[in-house]
C-alpha positions in Angstrom: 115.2 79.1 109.2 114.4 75.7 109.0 115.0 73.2 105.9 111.4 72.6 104.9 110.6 76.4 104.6 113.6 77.1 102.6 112.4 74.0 100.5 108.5 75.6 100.4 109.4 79.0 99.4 112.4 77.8 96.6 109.2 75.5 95.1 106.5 78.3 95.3 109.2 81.0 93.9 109.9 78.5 91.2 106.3 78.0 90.2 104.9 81.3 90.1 108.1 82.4 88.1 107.5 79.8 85.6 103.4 80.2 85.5 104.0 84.1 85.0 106.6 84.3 82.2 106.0 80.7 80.8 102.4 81.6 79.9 103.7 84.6 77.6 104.6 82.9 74.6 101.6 80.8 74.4 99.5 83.9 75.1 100.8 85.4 71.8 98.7 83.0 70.1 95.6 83.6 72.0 93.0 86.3 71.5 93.3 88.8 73.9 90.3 90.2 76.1 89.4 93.9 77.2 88.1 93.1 80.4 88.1 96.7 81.2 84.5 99.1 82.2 83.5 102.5 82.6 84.5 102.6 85.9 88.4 102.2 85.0 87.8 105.0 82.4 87.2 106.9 85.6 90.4 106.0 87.2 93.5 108.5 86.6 97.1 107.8 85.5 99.0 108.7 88.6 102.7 107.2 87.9 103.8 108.4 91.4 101.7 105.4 92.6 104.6 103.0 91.0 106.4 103.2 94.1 103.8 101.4 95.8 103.9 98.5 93.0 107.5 98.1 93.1 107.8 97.9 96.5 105.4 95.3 96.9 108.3 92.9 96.2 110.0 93.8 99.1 107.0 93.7 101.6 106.2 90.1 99.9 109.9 88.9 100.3 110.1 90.1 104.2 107.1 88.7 105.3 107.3 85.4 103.5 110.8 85.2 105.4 108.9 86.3 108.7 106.5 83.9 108.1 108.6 80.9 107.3 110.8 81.5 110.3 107.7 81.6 113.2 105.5 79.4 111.5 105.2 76.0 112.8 105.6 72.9 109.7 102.2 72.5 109.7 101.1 75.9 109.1 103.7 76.3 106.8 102.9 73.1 104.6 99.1 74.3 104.5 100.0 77.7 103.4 102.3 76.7 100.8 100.0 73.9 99.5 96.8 76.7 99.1 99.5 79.2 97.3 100.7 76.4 95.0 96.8 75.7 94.4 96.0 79.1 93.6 99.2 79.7 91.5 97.5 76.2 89.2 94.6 78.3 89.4 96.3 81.4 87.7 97.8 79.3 85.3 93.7 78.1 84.2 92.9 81.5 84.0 95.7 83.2 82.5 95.2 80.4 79.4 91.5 80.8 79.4 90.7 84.6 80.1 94.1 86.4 78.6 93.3 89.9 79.4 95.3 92.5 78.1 95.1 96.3 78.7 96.3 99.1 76.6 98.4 101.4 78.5 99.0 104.9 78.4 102.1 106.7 77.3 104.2 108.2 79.8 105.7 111.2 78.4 106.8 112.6 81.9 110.9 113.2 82.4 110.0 113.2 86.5 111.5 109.9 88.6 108.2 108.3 88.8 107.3 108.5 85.1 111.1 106.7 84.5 110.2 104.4 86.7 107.0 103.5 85.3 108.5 103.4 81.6 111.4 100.7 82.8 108.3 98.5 84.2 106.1 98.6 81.5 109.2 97.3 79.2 109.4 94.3 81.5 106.4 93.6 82.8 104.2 93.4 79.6 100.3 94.2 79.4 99.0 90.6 79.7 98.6 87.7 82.5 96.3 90.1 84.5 93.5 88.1 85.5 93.7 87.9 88.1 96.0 90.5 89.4 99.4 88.3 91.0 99.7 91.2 93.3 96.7 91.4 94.6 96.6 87.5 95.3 100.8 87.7 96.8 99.4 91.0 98.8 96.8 89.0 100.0 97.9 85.5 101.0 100.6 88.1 103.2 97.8 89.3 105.0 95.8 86.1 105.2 98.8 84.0 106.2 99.4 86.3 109.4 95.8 86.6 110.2 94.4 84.1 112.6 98.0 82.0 113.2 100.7 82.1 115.8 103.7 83.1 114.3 106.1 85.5 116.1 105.0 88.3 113.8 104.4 91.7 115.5 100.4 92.8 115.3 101.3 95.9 114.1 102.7 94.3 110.9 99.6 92.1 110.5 97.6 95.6 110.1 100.5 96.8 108.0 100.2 94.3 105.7 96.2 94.9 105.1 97.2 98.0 105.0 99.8 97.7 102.0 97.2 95.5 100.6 94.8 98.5 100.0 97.3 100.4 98.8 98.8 97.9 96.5 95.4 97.3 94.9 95.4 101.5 93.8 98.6 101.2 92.9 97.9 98.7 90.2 94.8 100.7 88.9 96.3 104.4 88.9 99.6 102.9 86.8 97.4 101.1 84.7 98.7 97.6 85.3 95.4 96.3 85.9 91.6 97.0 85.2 89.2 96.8 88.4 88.0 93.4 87.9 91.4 91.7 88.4 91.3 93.0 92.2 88.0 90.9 93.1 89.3 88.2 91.0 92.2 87.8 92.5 90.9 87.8 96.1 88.7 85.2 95.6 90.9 83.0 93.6 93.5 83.3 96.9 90.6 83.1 99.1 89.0 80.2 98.2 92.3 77.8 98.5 93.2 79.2 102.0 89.7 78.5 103.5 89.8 74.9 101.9 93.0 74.4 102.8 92.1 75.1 106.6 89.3 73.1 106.1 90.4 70.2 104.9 93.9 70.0 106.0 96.3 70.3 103.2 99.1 70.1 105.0 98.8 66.4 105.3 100.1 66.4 101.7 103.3 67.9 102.7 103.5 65.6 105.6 103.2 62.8 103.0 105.5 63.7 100.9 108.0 64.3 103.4 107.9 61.1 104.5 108.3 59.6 101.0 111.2 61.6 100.8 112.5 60.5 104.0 112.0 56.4 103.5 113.5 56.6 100.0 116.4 59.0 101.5 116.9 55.7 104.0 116.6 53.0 101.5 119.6 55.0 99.2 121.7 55.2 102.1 
């Protein structure tokens, strides 16, 4: 895999780690918001649906890697530059809106219920809106949709596929209320069309370059 993709995915893994658990201690200090309705009332607890939220990591980590390796520069540069846009985004929101949940206790002894106990120690019930894996889900479909890049069609429909499925699971484990799913759609959304729009990957280019002539003055 080439240099520059290595580069792009070290910077965007870098980012959204620091965005997701740098926000937590400022959020402590922040009155939280019950952004839930009646309609999540509605939806069960079904810790059997964990599966599908822990394995989203793995589906995100093999297609970024798919992606990076078919993926021309420029397609690459314009898809990293909307992430990293969207991932500012978060940040705004996280700051501004921080949502929390109360979850419910999981007094099951079944593999599923374990499971869903060891995530809810790590993964605590704040920085939800919107949803990062319904935006990650997302940009995997979005990325692969519409763009040349080696990847099999039958993985494209996979991964809108997985994104359904990804969006229950956060809802019947009680990660998320409904209103982080449309949130965090359009807040991926609206960065990849302007990105395709206006070319984005021109800042990559740029900064490439940069790094290049200073590279040559140094040597």
């Amino acid at each position: 895999m080439p240099t520059y993709s290595w580069v792009c995915l070290g910077v965007v893994f870098l980012f959204q780690s620091t965005i997701f658990w740098g926000t937590r201690p400022l959020l402590a200090h922040l009155t939280p918001l019950d952004l839930g309705t009646a309609l999540d009332e509605l939806i069960p607890f079904r810790p059997a649906w964990i599966c599908i939220y822990v394995l989203s990591f793995a589906s995100w980590f093999i297609t970024m890697l798919l992606l990076l390796r078919g993926q021309q520069k420029q397609a690459v540069y314009r898809n990293t530059a909307a992430y990293l846009v969207t991932l500012l985004l978060t940040l705004i929101l996280f700051l501004t809106v921080p949502a929390a949940i109360v979850r419910p206790e999981v007094p099951g002894r079944d593999f599923f219920s374990f499971v869903t106990r060891v995530v809810y120690f790590f993964d605590q019930p704040n920085n939800l809106f919107p949803s990062l894996h319904v935006i990650a889900s997302w940009y995997c479909w979005r990325a692969i949709d519409g763009t040349e890049t080696g990847v099999p069609k039958w993985y494209k429909w996979f991964n809108l596929f997985f994104f359904l499925l990804v969006c229950c699971s956060i809802l019947f484990v009680k990660q998320h209320v409904f209103v982080d799913v449309p949130s965090g759609i359009l807040v991926a959304e609206v960065p990849i069309l302007l990105s395709r729009r206006f070319h984005w990957e021109r800042a990559g280019f740029a900064l490439e370059a940069r790094i290049r002539q200073r590279a040559s003055r140094e040597a």
